[in-house]
C-alpha positions in Angstrom: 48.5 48.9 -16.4 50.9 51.5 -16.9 48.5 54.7 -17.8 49.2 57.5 -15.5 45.7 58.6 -15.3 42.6 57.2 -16.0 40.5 59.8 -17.6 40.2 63.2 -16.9 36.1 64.0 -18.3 36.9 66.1 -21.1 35.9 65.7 -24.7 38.7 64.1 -26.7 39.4 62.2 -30.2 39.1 58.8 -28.7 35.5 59.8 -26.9 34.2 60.6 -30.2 35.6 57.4 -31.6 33.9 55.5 -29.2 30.8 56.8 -29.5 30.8 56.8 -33.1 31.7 52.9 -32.7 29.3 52.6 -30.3 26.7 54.0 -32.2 27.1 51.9 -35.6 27.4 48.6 -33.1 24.1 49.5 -31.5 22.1 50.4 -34.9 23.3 46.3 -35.9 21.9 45.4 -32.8 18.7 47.5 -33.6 18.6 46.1 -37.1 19.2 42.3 -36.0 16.3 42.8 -33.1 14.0 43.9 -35.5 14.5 41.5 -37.8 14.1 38.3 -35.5 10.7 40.5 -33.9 11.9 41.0 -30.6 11.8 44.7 -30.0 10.2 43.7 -26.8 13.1 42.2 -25.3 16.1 43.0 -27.0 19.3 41.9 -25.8 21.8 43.7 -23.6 25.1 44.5 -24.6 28.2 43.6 -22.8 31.2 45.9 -23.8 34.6 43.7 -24.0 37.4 45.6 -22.6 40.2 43.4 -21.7 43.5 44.8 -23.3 41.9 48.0 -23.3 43.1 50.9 -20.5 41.1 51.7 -17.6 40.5 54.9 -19.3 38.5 53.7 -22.0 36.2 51.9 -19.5 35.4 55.5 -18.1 34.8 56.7 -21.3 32.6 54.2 -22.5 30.4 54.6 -18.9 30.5 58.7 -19.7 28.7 57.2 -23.4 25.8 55.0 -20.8 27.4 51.9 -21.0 26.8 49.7 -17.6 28.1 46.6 -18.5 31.5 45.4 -19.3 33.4 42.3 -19.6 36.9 40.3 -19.1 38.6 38.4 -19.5 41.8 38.3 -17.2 41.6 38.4 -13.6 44.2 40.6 -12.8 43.2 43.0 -15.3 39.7 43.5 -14.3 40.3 43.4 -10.4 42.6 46.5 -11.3 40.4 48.0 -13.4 37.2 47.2 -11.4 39.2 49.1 -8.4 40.6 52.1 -10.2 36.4 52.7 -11.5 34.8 51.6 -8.3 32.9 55.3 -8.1 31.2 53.8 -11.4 27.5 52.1 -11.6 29.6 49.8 -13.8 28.8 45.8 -14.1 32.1 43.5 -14.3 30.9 40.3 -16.3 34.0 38.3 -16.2 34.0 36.1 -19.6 37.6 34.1 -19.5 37.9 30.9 -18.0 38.4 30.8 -15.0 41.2 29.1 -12.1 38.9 27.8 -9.2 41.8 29.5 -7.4 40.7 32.7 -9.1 37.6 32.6 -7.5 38.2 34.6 -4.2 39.4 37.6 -6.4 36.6 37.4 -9.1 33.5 37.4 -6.6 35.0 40.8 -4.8 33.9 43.1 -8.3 32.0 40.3 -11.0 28.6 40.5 -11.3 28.3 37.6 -13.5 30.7 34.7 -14.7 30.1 33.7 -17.8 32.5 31.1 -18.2 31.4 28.2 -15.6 32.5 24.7 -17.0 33.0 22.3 -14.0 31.3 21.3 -10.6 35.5 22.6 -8.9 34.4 25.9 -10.3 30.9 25.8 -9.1 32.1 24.7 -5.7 35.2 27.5 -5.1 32.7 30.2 -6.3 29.9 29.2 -3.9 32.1 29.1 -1.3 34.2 32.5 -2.4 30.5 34.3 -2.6 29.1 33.4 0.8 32.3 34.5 2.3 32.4 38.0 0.6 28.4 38.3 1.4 28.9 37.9 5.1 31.8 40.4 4.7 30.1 42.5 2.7 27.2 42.0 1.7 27.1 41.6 -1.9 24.3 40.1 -4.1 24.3 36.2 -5.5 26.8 36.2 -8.3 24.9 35.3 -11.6 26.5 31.8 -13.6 26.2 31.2 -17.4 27.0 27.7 -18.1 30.0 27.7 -20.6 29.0 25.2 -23.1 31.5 23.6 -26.3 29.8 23.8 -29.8 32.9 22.1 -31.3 32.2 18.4 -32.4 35.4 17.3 -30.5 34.9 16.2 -26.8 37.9 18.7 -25.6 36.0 21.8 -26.9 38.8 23.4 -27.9 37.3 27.4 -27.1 36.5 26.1 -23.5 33.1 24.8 -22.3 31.4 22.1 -21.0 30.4 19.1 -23.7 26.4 19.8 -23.5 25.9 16.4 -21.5 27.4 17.7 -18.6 24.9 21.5 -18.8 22.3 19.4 -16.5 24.8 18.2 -13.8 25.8 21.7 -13.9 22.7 23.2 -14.0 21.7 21.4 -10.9 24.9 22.5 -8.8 24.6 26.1 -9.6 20.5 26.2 -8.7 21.1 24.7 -5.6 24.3 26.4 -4.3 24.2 29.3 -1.9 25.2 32.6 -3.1 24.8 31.8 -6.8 22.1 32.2 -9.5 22.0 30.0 -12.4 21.5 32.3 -15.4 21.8 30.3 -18.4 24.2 29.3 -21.2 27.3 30.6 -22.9 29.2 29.9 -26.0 31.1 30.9 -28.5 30.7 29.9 -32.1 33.4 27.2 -33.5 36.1 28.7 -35.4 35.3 28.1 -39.0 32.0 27.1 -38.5 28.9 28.3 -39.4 27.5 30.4 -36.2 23.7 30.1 -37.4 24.0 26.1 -36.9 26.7 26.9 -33.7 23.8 29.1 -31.8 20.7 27.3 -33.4 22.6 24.5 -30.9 23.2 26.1 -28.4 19.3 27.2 -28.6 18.3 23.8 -28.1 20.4 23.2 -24.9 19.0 26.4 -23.4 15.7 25.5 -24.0 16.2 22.0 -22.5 17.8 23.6 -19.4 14.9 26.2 -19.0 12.8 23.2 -19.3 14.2 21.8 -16.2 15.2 25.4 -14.6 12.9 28.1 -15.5 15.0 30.5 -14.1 17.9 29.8 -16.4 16.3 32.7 -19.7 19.8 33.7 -20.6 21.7 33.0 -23.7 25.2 34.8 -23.7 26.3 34.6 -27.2 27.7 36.6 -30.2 30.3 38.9 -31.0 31.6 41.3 -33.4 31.3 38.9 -36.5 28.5 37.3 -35.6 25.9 39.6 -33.4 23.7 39.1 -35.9 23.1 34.9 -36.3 23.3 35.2 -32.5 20.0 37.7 -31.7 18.4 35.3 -34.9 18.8 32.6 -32.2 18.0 34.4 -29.1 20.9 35.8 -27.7 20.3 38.0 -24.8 23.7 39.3 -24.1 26.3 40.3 -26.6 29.8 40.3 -25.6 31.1 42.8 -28.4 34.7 44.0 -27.9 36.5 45.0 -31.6 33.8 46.5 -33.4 33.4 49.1 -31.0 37.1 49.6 -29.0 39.1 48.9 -31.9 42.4 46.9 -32.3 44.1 46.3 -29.1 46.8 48.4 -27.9 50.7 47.6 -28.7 52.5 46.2 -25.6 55.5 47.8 -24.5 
């Protein structure tokens, strides 16, 4: 991160960008609620950052955004630190080394990217370790799961036979709370059919884990088939920060 400051408060061009970005993003997300009749629990939006500067994280907070969401670790545990006098909440969204997991549980709120019991084990054991140092509350787990027809998932994920095996390690481990599901539409596919799917594994996990209500799906291109199929997060980066900086 090479920006000298992060930002200083004022009103500036990018500001009003933002919050004119912002505010077409959320009137979609108004549109598609209404539509599928669930002005009674809407889904919360997760702002993507990752290639973004620091600066435009403080920005977007100054506009009442709370949540954000990475990708990288080193990135967000730079950023997380440079904003820590923010009410911000780091959802970290990339997937993740098990090696990673020390750094991720010191800021993440949530990890949306879980796709193996190594991963469920190093971030257990990472979370009970910063709780006794500092206190912090259980880290919340989506399940990562692959919507591609090939077994290797080729956008990350579990295959959706192992989502029980992994449901059952993350209700039982200390220091984590099993959310629900995650997954990003196929490339070239159709994302109604993609999250109608991934509807069906979340309701077969809720059947055996109440607790697991989440759905984190949809992004800039497809907000829309995602809320039709129950989304309730939205991990929306483009659409409201733009293209990503150049490098260098």
């Amino acid at each position: 991160m090479n920006e000298p400051a992060v930002w200083d408060g004022r009103d500036d061009a990018r500001l009003a960008e933002l919050q004119q970005r912002l505010d077409t993003v959320r009137r979609r997300i108004d549109a598609a609620t209404a539509g599928a009749g669930r002005q009674d629990a809407p889904p919360q939006l997760i702002v993507v950052t990752k290639f973004h500067p620091a600066g435009d994280v403080a920005r977007l907070a100054a506009l009442g955004v709370a949540d954000v969401g990475e990708n990288r670790d080193q990135e967000a545990a730079d950023k997380a630190a440079r904003l820590s006098d923010l009410r911000l909440r780091w959802h970290f969204i990339g997937q993740l080394q098990s090696n990673k997991a020390k750094s991720v549980v010191k800021y993440a709120h949530a990890v949306h990217s879980v796709d193996r019991p190594q991963l469920v084990a190093a971030l257990a054991k990472a979370v009970v370790t910063e709780q006794e140092r500092t206190g912090r509350q259980d880290l919340e787990c989506f399940i990562q799961v692959s919507l591609d027809d090939d077994a290797d998932g080729h956008r990350g994920g579990a295959v959706p036979a192992a989502v029980p095996e992994l449901g059952g390690l993350l209700a039982t481990a200390a220091g984590l709370r099993l959310a629900g599901v995650m997954a990003v539409a196929p490339l070239g596919a159709d994302p109604e059919a993609a999250f109608e799917k991934l509807a069906g594994i979340s309701a077969r996990l809720r059947a055996e884990y109440p607790q697991a209500t989440a759905i984190s799906a949809g992004m800039s291109q497809d907000l829309e088939a995602a809320i039709r199929f129950g989304a309730t997060h939205l991990r929306i980066g483009s659409d409201i920060l733009g293209p990503r900086p150049a490098v260098g």
